[in-house]
Structure formats: structure tokens, C-alpha cells
Residue frames as qw, qx, qy, qz and C-alpha x, y, z in Angstrom:
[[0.298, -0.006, 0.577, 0.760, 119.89, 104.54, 80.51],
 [0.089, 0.762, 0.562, 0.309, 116.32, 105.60, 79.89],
 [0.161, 0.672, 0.193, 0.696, 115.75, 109.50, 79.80],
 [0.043, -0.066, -0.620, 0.781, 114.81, 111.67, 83.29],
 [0.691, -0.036, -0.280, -0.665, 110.92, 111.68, 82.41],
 [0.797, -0.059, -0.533, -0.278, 110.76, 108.71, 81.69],
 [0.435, 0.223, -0.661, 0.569, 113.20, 107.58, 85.09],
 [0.094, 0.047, 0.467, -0.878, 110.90, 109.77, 87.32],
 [0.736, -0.047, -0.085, -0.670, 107.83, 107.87, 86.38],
 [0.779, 0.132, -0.612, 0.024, 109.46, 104.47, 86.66],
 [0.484, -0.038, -0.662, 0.571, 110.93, 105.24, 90.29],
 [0.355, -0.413, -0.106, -0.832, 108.05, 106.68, 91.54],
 [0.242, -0.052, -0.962, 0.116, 107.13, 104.69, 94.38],
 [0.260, -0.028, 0.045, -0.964, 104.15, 106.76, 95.84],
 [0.585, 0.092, -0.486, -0.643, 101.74, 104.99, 94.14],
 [0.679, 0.029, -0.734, 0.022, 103.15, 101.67, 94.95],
 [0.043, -0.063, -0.730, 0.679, 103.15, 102.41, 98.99],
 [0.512, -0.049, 0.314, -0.798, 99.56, 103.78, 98.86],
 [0.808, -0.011, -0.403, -0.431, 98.29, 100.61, 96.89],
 [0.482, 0.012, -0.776, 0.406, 100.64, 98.42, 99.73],
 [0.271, 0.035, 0.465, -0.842, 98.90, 100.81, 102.48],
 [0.720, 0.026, -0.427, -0.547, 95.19, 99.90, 100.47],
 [0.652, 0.224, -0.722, -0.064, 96.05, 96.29, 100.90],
 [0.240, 0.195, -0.741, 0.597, 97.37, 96.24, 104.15],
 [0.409, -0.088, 0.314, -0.852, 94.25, 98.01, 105.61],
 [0.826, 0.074, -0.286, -0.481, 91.36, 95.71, 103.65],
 [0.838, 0.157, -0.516, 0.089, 93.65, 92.47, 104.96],
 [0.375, 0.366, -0.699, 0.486, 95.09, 93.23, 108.32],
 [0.485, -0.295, 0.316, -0.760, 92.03, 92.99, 110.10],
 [0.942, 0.084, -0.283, -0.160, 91.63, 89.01, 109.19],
 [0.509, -0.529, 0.678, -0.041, 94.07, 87.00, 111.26],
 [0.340, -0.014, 0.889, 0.306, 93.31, 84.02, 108.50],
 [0.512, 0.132, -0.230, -0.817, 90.80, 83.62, 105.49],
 [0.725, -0.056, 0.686, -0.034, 89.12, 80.59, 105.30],
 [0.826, 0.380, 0.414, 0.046, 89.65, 80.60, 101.45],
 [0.446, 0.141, 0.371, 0.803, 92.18, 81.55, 98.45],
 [0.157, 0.529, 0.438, 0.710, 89.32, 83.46, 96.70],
 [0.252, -0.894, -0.371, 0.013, 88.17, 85.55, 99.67],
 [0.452, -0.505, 0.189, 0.711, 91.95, 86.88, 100.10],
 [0.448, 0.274, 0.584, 0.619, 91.35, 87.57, 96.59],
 [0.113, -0.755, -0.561, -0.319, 88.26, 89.49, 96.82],
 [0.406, -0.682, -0.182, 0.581, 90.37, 91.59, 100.13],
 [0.358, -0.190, 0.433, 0.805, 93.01, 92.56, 97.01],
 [0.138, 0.592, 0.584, 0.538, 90.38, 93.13, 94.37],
 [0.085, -0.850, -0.507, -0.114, 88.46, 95.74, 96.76],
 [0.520, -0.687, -0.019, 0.507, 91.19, 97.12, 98.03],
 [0.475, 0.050, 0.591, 0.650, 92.54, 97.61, 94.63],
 [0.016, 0.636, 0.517, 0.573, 89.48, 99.51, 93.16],
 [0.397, -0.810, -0.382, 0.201, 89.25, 101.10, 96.29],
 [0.557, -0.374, 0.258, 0.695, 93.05, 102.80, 95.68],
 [0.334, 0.288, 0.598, 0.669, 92.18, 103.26, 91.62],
 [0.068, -0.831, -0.528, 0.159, 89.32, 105.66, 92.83],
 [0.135, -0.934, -0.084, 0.319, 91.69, 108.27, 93.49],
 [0.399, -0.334, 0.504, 0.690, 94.31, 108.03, 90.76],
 [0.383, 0.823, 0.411, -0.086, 92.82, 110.63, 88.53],
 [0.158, -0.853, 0.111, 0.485, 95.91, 112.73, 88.14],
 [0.634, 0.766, -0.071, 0.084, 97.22, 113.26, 84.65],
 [0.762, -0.410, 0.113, 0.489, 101.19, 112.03, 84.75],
 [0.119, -0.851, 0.081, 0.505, 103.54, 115.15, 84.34],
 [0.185, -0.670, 0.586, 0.417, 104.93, 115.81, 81.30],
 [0.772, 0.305, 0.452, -0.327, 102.95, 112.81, 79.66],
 [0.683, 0.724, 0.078, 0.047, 103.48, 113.75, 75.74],
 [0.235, 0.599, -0.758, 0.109, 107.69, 113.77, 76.18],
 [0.613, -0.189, 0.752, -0.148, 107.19, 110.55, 78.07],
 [0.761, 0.532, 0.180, -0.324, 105.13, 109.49, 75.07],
 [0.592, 0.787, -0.169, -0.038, 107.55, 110.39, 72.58],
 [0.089, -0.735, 0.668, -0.073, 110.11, 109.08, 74.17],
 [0.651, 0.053, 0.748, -0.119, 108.71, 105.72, 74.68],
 [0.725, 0.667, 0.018, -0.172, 108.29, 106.24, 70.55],
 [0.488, 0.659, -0.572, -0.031, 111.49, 106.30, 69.95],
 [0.325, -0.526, 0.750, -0.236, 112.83, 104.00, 72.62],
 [0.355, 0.221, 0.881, -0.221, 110.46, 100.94, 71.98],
 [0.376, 0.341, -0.364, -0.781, 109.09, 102.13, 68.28],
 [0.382, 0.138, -0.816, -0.412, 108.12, 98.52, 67.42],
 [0.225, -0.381, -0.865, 0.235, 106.22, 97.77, 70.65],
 [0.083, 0.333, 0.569, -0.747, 103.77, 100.98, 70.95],
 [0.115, 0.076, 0.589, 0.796, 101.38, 101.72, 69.56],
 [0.182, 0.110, 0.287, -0.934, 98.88, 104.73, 69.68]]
């Protein structure tokens, strides 16, 4: 029900495979951690490592915007 914009930023999965690729790489070279917070620390770097390159400016942006105004008027807010 939501607009095409707004559809083609929500099913975008791109993103989500390179940050699963990220992940994979920083974590598949461990066979085990010996702790919670070092598996953490795999995700954290791998994470900022991913965010580096996500610089691009999403198409269309300002009809997404406005759309998400009217859709969801009581929950944004600029």
C-alpha cells in the first residue's frame, strides 16, 4: 500500500547483502570466539567498516520525504 518511492527504498536489499557480505568476511575467519563481546566487536567493525561507503544520497529523497509527511504526519518530524 505505500507509494513506488517509497516501496523501492524499503525493498532494496543491496545494502542489506553488502552489510551480510561485511559481516560474513570480519567473522568467517574465527571458527569460535572465546567471548560474547569479541563477536560483538567482529559486528561493530565490520559495521563501520560497510558505513564508510554509504555516502550516496537516496534517489528521489524529497518525494520520499513528503510522502512519509503525509503517510505518518504524527510520527516525523523535520
Amino acid at each position: 500500500e505505500y507509494p513506488v518511492e517509497i516501496r523501492k527504498v524499503i525493498y532494496t536489499t543491496n545494502l542489506i547483502e553488502n552489510l551480510n557480505g561485511k559481516i560474513r568476511k570480519y567473522t568467517k575467519n574465527k571458527l569460535s570466539f572465546p567471548t560474547d563481546d569479541s563477536v560483538m566487536k567482529s559486528v561493530y567493525l565490520a559495521v563501520r567498516e560497510a558505513t564508510k561507503k554509504w555516502s550516496m544520497p537516496i534517489r528521489d529523497w524529497g518525494i520520499i520525504l513528503n510522502q512519509f509527511l503525509i503517510i505518518y504526519k504524527e510520527r516525523v518530524r523535520l
